[in-house]
C-alpha positions as CSV (number, residue, x, y, z in Angstrom):
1,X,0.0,0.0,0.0
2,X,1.4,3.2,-1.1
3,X,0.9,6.4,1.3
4,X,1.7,9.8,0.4
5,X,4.5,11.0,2.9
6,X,2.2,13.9,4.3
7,X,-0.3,11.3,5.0
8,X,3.1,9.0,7.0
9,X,4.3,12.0,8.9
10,X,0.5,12.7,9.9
11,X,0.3,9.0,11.3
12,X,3.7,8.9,13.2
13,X,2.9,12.3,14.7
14,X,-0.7,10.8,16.3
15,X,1.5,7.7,17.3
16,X,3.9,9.8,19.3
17,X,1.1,11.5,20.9
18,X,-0.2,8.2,22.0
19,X,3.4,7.1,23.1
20,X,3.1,10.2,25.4
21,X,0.1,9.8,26.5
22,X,1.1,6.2,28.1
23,X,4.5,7.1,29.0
24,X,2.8,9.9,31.4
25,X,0.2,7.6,33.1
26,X,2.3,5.3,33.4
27,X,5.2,7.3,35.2
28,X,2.7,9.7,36.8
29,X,-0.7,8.4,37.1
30,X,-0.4,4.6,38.2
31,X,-1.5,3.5,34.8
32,X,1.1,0.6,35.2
33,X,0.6,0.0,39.3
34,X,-2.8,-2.1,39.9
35,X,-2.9,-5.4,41.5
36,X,-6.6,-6.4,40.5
37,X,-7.4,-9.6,38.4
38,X,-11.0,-8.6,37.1
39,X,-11.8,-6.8,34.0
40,X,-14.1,-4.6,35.1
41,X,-11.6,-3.1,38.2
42,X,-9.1,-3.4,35.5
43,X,-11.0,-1.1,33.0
44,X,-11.7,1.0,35.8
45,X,-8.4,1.4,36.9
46,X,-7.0,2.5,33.7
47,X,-9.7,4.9,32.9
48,X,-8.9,6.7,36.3
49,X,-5.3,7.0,35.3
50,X,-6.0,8.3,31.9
51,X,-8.7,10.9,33.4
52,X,-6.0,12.4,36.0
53,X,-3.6,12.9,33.3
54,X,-6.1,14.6,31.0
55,X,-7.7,16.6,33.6
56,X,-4.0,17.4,34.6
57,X,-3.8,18.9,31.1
58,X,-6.9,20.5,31.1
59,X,-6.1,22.4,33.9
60,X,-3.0,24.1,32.0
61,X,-4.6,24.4,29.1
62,X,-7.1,26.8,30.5
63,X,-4.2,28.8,32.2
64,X,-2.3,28.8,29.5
65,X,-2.9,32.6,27.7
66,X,0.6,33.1,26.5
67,X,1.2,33.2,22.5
68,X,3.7,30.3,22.4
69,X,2.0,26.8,21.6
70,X,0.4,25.1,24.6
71,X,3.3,22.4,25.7
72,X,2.1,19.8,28.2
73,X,4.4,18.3,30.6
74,X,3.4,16.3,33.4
75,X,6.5,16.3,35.1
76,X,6.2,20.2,35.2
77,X,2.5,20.1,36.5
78,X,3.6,17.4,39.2
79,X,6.1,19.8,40.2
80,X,4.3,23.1,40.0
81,X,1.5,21.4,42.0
82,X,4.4,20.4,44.2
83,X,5.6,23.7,44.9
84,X,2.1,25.3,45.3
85,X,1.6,22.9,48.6
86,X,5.2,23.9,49.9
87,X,4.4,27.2,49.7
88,X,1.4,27.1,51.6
89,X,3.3,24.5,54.5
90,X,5.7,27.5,54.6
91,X,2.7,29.8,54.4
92,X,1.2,27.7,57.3
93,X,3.7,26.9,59.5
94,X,5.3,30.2,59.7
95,X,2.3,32.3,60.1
96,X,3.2,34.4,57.2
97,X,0.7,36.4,55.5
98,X,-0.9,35.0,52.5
99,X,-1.9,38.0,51.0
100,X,1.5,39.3,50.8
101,X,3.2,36.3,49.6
102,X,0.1,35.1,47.2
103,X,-0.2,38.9,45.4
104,X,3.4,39.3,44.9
105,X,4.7,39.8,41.3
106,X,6.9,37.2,41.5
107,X,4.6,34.2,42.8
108,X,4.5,32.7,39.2
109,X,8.3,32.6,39.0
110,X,8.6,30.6,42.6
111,X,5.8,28.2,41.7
112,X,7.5,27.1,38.1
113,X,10.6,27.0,39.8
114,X,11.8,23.6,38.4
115,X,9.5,23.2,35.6
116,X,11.1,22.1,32.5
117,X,8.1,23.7,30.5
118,X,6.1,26.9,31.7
């Protein structure tokens, strides 16, 4: 079967996207971690793993409002999500003012800290 070479490129771009999308839940969301035996716990196990890691992206993706290209990483949103509950520990445990800390200009530059994609 002859394919025209946009029509290859088109097809190993949707397979890397799939690739990506089972690379993440599996190193992210558990896909690759349940112990059950049954089908239906089975199905249901891998449908929660995929939902966390699209409603992961989903999440960015309606922050996102720069004019780059959305890029997804889950390793970044683990780690932003990371830093936001460290903050509020430090936030917490130090009696510090939220206000201040939360409103400050540079609050989006300590919660990407570590990122590899913002």
């Amino acid at each position: 079967m002859h394919l025209p070479p946009e029509q290859i490129v088109e097809y190993y771009q949707a397979r890397f996207q799939i690739e990506f999308i089972f690379r993440d839940a599996k190193q992210f969301t558990g896909l690759s971690d349940c112990q059950a035996r049954h089908l239906p716990r089975l199905d249901f196990h891998f449908n929660a793993s995929l939902i966390a890691l699209y409603l992961a992206k989903y999440e960015l993706s309606s922050c996102h409002s720069s004019a780059k290209s959305f890029v997804f990483s889950m390793a970044s949103y683990k780690r932003l999500e990371f830093n936001k509950h460290l903050l509020s520990t430090f936030i917490d445990k130090l009696d510090l003012d939220p206000d201040l800390i939360l409103n400050h200009p540079n609050l989006l530059s300590v919660l990407s800290y570590g990122t590899l994609a913002t």
